[in-house]
C-alpha positions as CSV (number, residue, x, y, z in Angstrom):
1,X,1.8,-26.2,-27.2
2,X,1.4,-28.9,-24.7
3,X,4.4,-29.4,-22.1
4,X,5.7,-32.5,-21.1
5,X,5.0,-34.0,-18.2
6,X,8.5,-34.4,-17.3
7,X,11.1,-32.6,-19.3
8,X,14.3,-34.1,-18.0
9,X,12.7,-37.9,-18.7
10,X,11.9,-36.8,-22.1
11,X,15.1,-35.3,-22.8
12,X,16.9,-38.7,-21.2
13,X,14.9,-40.9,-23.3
14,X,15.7,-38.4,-27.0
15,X,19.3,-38.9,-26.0
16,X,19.4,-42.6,-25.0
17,X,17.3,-43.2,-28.7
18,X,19.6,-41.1,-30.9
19,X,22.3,-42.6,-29.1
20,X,20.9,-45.8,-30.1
21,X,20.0,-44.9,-33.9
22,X,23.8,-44.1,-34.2
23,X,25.1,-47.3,-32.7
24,X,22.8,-49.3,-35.3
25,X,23.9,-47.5,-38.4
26,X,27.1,-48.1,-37.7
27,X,26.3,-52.3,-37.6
28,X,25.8,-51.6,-41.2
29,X,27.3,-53.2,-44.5
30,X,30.8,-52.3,-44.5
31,X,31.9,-53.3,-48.1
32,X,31.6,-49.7,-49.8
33,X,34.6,-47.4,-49.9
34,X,34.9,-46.5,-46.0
35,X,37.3,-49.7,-44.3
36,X,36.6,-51.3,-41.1
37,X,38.8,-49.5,-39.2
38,X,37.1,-49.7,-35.8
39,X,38.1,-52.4,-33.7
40,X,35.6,-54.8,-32.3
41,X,36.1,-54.2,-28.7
42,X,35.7,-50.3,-29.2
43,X,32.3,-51.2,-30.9
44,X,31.4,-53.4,-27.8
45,X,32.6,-51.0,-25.3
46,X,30.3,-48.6,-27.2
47,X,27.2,-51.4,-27.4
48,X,27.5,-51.9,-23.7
49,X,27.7,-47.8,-22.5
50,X,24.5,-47.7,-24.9
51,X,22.5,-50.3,-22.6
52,X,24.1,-48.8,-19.8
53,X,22.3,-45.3,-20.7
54,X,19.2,-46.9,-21.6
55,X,19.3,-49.0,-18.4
56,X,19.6,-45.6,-16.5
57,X,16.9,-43.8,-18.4
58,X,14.7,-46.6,-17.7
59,X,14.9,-46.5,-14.2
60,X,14.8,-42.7,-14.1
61,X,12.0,-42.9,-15.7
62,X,9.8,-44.7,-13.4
63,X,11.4,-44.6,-10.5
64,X,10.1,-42.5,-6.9
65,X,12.1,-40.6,-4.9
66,X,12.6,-42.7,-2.5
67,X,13.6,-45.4,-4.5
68,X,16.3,-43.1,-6.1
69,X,17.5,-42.5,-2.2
70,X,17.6,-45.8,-1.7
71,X,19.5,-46.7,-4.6
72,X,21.2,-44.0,-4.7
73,X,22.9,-45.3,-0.8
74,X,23.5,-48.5,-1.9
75,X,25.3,-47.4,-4.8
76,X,27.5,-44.7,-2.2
77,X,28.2,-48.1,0.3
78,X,29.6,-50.2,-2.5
79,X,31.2,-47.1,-3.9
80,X,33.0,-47.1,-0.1
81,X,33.9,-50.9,-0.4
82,X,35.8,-49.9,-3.6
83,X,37.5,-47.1,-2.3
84,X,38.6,-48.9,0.6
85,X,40.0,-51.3,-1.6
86,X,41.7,-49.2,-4.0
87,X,43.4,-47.8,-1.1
88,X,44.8,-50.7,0.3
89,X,46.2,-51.7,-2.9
90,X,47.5,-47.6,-3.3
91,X,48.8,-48.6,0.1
92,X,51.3,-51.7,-1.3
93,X,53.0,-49.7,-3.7
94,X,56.5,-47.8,-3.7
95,X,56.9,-44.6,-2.1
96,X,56.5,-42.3,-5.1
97,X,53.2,-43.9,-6.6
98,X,52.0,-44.8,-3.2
99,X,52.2,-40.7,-2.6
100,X,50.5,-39.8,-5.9
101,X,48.0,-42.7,-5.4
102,X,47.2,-41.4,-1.9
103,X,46.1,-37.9,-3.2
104,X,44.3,-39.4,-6.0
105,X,42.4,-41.2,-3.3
106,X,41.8,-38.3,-1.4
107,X,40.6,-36.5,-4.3
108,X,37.9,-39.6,-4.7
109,X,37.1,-39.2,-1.1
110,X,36.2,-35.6,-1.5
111,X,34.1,-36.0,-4.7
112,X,32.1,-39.0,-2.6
113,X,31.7,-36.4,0.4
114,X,29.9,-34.1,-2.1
115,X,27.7,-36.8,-3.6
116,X,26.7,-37.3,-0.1
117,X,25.5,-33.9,0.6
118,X,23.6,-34.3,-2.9
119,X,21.7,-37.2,-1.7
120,X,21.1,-35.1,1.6
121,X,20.0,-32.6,-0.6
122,X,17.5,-35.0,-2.5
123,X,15.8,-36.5,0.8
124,X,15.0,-33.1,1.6
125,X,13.8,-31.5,-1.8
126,X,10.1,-31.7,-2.0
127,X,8.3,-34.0,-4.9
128,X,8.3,-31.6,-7.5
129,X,11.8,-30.2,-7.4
130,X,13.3,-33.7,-6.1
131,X,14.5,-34.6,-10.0
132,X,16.4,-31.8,-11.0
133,X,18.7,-32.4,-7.4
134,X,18.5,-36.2,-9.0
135,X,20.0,-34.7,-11.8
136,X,22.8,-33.6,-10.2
137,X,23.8,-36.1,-8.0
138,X,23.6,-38.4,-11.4
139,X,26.2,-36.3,-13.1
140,X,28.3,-36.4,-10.1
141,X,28.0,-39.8,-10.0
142,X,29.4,-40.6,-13.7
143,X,32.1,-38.1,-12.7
144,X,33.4,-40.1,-9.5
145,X,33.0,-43.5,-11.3
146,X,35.0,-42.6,-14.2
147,X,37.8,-41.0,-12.0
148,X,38.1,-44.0,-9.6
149,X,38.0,-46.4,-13.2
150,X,40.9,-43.9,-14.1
151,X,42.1,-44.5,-10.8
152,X,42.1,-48.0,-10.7
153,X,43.4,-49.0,-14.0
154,X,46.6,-47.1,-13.1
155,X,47.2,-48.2,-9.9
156,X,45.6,-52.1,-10.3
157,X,47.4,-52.1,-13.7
């Protein structure tokens, strides 16, 4: 049996489509016995972390390692520009949720520190184990965003 080319690609791109087959048959006629329950928004929220994924697997799929790097510390920069804001406005608040916002910060800034040694960690992998270090540093990356979201929706409120 033939192996792909490049597994982690492949395995992106089965997800992303069966991501996207499930998100279509839900678009489907709703007048049988199963009510609309699901609120519009929900189904947008879910439309838009679709073409989100795809939007990732695409560029995974084409792109060089040293494009990821430089992506890769853009994205970190502008991650830095939001942190710094976040704190400022964890700064402005009352003593008690100004302490718990202060750690939650913290916490960010040690999850960024890490992605940082996994981009370090990328620049120096060689060509043919470079994606799987990729990998990583991508799941980080979903992790930190969705904590500083978290983050910011409770303190920004």
């Amino acid at each position: 049996m033939m192996k792909p080319k490049y597994p982690l690609a492949v395995s992106i791109l089965a997800v992303v489509l069966a991501a996207a087959f499930v998100v279509s048959c839900d678009r489907g006629d709703k007048s049988g016995s199963e009510p609309a329950s699901t609120p519009k928004s929900t189904n947008a929220s879910v439309g838009q972390k679709l073409n989100d994924a795809v939007v990732t697997a695409r560029e995974s799929l084409g792109q060089s390692k040293e494009q990821f790097v430089a992506a890769a510390e853009t994205r970190l920069q502008q991650f830095d520009t939001k942190l710094d804001a976040l704190r400022a406005k964890v700064s402005t608040l009352n003593a008690d949720a100004k302490a718990e916002g202060e750690k939650a910060v913290e916490a960010l800034k040690e999850q960024r520190a890490k992605l940082g040694t996994k981009l370090d960690e990328a620049k120096q992998a060689s060509q043919e184990s470079w994606r799987e270090v990729k990998a990583g540093f991508d799941a980080a990356w979903q992790e930190i965003e969705k904590g500083y979201e978290n983050l910011k929706a409770k303190f920004n409120g």
